[in-house]
C-alpha positions as CSV (number, residue, x, y, z in Angstrom):
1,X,1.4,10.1,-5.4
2,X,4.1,12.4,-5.2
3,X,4.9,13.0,-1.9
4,X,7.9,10.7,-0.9
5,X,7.6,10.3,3.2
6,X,10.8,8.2,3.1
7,X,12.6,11.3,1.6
8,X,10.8,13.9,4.2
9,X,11.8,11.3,6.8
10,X,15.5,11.2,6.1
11,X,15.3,14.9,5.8
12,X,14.1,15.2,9.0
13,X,16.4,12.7,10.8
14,X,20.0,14.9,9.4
15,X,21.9,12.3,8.4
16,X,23.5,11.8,4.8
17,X,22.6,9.3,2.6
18,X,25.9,7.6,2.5
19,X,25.8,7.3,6.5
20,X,22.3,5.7,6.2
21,X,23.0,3.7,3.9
22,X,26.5,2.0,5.5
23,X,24.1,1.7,9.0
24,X,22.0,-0.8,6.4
25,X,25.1,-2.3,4.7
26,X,23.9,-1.1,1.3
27,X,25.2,1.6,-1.2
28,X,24.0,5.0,-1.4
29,X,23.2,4.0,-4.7
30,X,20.8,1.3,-3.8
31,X,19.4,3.5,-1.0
32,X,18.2,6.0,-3.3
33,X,16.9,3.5,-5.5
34,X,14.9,2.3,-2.2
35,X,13.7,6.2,-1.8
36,X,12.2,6.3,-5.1
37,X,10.2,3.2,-4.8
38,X,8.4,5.3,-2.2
39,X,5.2,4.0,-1.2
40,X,6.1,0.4,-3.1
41,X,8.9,-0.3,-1.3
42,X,9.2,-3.6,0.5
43,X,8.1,-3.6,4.6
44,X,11.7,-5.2,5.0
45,X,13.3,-3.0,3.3
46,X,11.1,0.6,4.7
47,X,11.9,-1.2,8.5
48,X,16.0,-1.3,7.6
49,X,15.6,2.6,7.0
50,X,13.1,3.5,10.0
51,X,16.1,1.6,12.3
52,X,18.8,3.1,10.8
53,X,17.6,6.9,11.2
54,X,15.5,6.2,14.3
55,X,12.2,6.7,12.6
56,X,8.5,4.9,13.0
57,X,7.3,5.0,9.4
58,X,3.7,3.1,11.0
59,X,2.1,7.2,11.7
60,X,2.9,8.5,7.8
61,X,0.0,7.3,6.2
62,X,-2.8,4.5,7.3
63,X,-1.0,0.9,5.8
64,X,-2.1,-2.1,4.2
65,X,0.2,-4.8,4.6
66,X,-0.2,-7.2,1.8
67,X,1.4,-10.5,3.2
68,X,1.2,-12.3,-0.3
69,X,3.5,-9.8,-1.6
70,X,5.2,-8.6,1.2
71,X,4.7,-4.5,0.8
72,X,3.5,-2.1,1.9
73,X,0.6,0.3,0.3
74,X,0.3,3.2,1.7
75,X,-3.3,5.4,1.4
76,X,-4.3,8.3,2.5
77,X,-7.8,8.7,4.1
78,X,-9.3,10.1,0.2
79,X,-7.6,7.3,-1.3
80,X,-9.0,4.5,1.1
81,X,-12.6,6.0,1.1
82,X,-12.4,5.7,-3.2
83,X,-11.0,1.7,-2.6
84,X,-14.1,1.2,-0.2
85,X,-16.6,3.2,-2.5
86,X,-15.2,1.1,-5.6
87,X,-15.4,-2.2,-4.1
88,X,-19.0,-1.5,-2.6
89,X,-20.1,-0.6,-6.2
90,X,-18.8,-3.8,-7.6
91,X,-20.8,-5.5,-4.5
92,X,-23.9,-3.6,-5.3
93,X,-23.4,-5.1,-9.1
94,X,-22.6,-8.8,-8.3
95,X,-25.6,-8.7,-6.1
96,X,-27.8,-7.5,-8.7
97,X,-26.8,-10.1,-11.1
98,X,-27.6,-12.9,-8.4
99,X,-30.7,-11.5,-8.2
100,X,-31.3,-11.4,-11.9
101,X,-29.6,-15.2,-11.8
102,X,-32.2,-16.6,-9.4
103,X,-34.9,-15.1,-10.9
104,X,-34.1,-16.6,-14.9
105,X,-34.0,-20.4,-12.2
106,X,-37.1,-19.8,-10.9
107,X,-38.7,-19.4,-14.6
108,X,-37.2,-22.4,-15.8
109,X,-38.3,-24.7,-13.0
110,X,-41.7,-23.4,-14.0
111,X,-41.7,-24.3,-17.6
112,X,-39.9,-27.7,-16.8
């Protein structure tokens, strides 16, 4: 995905880099190293910028939190709907191979 909402949100708020990122106690550096992870960028770390140019980052994009990793992955409605698709694909295949499963039991109880 290209489109970088942190970047468009910073844009939007007026404020330069270097003021952002003494409001966080970070470099600028390190703050645009933060931009670029975009859409992989920690939920600690995307919270620290929202606060520091006044900015709700939770409207952008619908969010899965992922607390084992502690990020945030954003999707966009297209992107979710493929996931979903994808996964109820896999379900359809795991179901049929069940199926196939109980019926190869079923023949060999009957030749036992």
């Amino acid at each position: 995905m290209n489109y970088n909402f942190i970047q468009e949100a910073i844009d939007k708020s007026g404020q330069s880099i270097t003021s952002i990122a003494d409001k966080i106690g970070i470099n600028r550096n390190t703050l645009y190293n933060w931009i670029k992870e975009g859409e992989d960028l920690k939920k600690s770390k995307l919270i620290r910028i929202g606060q520091a140019i006044n900015h709700d980052f939770t409207d952008v994009k619908r969010t899965i939190y992922n607390k084992n990793e502690n990020e945030l992955m954003m999707l966009d409605e297209a992107e979710l709907l493929q996931k979903v698709q994808a996964l109820s694909e896999q379900i359809q295949l795991l179901e049929s191979k069940v199926t196939r499963l109980e019926v190869d039991i079923i023949r060999l109880k009957m030749y036992k």
